[in-house]
C-alpha positions in Angstrom: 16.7 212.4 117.2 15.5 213.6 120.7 14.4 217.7 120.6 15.3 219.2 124.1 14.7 222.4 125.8 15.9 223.8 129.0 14.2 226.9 130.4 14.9 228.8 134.0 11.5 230.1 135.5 11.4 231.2 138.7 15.2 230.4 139.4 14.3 226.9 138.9 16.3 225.1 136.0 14.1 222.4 133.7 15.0 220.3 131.0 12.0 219.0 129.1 11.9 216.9 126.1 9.2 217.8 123.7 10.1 215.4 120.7 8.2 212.1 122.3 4.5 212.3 122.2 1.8 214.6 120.7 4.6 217.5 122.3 6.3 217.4 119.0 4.0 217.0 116.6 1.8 219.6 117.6 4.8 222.1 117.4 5.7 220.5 114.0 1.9 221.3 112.9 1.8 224.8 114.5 5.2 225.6 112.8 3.8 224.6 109.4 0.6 226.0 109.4 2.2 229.6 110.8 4.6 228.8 108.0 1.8 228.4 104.8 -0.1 231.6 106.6 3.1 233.7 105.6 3.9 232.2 102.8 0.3 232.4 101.8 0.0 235.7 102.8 3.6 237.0 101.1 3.3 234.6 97.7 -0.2 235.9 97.0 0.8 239.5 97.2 3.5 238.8 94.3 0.8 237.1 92.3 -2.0 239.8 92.5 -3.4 242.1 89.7 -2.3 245.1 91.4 1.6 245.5 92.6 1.3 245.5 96.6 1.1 248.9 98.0 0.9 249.3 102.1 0.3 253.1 102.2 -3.2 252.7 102.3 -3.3 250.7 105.3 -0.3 252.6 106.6 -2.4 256.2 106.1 -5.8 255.7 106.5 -6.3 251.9 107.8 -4.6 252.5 111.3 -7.2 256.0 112.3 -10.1 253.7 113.1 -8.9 252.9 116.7 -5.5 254.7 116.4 -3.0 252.6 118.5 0.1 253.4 119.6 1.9 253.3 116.3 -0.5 255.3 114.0 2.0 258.2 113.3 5.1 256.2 113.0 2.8 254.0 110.6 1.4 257.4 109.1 4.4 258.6 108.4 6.1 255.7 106.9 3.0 255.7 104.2 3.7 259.4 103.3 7.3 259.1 103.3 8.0 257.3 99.3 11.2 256.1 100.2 10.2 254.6 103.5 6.9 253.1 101.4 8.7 251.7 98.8 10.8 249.8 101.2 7.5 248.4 102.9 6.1 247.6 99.5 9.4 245.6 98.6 9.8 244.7 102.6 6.1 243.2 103.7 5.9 240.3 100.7 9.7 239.5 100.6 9.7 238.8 104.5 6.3 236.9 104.7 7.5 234.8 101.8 10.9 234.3 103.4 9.5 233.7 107.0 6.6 231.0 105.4 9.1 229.6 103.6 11.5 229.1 106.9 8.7 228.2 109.1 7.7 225.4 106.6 11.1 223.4 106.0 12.4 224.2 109.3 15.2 226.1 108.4 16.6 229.3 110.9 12.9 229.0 112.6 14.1 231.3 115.7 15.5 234.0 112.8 12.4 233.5 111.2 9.9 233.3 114.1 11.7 236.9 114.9 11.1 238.5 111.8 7.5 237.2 112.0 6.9 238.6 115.7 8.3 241.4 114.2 6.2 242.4 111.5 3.1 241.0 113.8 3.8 243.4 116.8 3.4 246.3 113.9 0.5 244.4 112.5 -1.4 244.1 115.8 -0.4 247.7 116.9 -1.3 249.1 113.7 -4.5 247.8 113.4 -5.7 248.6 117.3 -8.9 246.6 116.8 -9.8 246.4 120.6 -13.2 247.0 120.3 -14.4 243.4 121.6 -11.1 243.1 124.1 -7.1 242.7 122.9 -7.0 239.3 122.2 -7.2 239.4 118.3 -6.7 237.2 115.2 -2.9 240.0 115.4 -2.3 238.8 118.5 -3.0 235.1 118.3 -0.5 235.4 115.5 2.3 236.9 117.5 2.1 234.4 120.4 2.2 232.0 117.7 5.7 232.7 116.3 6.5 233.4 120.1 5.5 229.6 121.0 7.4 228.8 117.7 10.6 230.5 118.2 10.8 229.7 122.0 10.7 226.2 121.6 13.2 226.0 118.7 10.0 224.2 116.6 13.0 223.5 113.6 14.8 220.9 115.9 11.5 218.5 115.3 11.3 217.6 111.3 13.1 220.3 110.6 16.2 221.4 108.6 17.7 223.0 111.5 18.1 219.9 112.7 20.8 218.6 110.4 22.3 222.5 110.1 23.1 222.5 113.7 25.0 219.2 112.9 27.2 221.1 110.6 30.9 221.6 111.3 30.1 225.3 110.5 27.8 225.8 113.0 28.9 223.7 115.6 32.8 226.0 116.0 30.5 228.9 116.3 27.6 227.6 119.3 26.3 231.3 119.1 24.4 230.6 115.4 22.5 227.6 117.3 20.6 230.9 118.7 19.1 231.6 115.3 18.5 227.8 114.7 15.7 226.0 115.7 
């Protein structure tokens, strides 16, 4: 099962094929391992002592170096309809988006929903003290890289649900597969 992409830079169209070689499995292994991190990260806040609450971090952990988001953020955390949809939101998605990530299933739906909540992430917390490259940022290119690439097309479910009658009389879903 050979993965291909094709990209235009520069007004030059390539076609590459990233499924031969270390190419594929190194997407297969960045895909999984972003994949556990959310699932980790979304699984974990459904299995702690406390329920998960954000408005702390929304309030008060985005003032230290406020970035460009702080009173959107702020607001959202004083706002209890807004923060109870975070609250339900933050673990449902990073559970959703691990889970996606991991089995290769809608990766570029996924991917987005994870660059997503990582843009706000890396935003919110405006830790540029030591330069912008941060653990938030690293992150975010990684679901970029992973979404790109369509990373579900190698050992992934998406895969065999591109193969599907369903999908094939409507190309356009192929955009959310990969």
């Amino acid at each position: 099962m050979a993965a291909t992409g094709e990209i235009e830079m520069l007004g030059n169209r390539m076609e590459f094929d990233y499924a031969e070689g270390v190419t594929g499995y190194v997407l297969v292994f960045a895909r999984i391992v972003t994949g556990y991190w959310f699932l980790h990260a979304g699984v974990t806040k459904y299995l702690a002592a406390e329920p998960f609450n954000a408005g702390g971090w929304l309030v008060n952990g985005t003032t230290g170096a406020p970035g460009p988001v702080h009173a959107f953020l702020a607001w959202v955390g004083q706002t209890p309809l807004m923060l109870e949809f975070t609250n339900f939101m933050v673990p449902l998605g990073e559970t959703l988006i691990g889970f996606a990530l991991i089995t290769g299933a809608a990766v570029r739906l996924a991917a987005a929903g994870g660059t997503f909540l990582m843009t706000f992430f890396y935003l919110g917390n405006a830790d540029w003290g030591h330069g912008l490259v941060n653990g938030d940022l690293l992150g975010l290119v990684m679901f970029l890289v992973v979404g790109a690439l369509a990373a579900g097309r190698i050992l992934g479910l998406d895969a065999y649900l591109e193969e599907m009658e369903f999908v094939r009389q409507r190309p356009k879903l192929r955009y959310l597969l990969g």
